[in-house]
C-alpha positions in Angstrom: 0.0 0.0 0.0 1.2 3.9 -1.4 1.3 6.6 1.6 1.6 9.7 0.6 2.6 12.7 2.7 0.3 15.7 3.0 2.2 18.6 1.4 3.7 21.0 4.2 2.2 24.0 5.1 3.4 27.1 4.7 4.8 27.3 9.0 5.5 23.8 8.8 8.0 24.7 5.6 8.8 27.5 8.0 9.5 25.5 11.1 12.1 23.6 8.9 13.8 25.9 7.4 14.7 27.4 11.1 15.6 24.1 12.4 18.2 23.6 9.3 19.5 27.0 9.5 20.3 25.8 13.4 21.5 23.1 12.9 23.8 24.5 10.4 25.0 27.5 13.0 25.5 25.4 16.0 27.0 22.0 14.4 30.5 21.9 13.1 31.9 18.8 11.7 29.4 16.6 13.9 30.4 19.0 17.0 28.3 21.5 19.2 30.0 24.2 18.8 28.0 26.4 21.9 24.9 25.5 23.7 22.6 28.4 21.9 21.2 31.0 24.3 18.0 31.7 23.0 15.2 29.0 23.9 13.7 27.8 20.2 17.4 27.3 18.9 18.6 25.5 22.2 15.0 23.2 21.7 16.1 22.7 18.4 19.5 21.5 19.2 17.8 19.4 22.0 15.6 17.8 19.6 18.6 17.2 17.5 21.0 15.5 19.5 18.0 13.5 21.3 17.8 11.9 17.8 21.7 10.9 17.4 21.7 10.0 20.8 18.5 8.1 21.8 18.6 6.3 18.8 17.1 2.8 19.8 14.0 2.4 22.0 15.5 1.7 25.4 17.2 2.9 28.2 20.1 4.1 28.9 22.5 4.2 31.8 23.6 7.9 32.6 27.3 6.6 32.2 26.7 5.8 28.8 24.6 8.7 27.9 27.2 11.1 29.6 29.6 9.2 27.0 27.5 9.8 23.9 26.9 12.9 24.6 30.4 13.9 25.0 30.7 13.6 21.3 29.3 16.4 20.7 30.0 18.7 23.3 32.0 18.7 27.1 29.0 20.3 29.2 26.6 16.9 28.6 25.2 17.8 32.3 23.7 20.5 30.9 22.8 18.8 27.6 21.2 16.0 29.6 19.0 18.7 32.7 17.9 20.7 29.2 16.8 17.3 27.3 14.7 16.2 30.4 13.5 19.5 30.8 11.6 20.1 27.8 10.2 16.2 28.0 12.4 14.9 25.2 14.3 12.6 27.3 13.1 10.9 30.9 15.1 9.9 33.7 14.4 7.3 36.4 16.7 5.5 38.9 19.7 7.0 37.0 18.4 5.8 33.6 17.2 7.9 30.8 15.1 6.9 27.7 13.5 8.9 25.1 10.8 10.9 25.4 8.3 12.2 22.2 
């Protein structure tokens, strides 16, 4: 069975277009280059590195989410507190797992 995709609206278009230009300004060759000040852009970011990091449904040990994180910046205590902040990530018992 053919899905196709509803054509994007003109904010949705929008939306992406910020997130790109984002991505573009605060990634450098796969790094973080600064945690962005401004709320959207740090979301965006958030959102971003939530994706490369929770990549597989399960949890994670904080040890090994500390690790992955590294890779893209030092401060991943702040990475992590901002991801569980906006919902993206949870954290129980020392274990995180993505969040929507």
């Amino acid at each position: 069975m053919h899905r196709t995709m509803a054509p994007m609206t003109a904010d949705e278009a929008e939306d992406a277009a910020f997130e790109a230009r984002v991505i573009r300004s605060f990634i450098r060759e796969g790094r973080l280059t600064t945690i962005p000040a401004r709320e959207r852009r740090r979301q965006v970011i958030y959102r971003y590195l939530r994706d490369q990091v929770f990549n597989e449904d399960r949890t994670y040990p904080e040890k090994e989410v500390n690790q992955r994180l590294a890779l893209f910046h030092p401060d991943v205590a702040t990475i992590r507190r901002g991801m569980v902040d906006a919902g993206l990530v949870t954290r129980q018992a020392g274990e995180y797992r993505r969040g929507s």
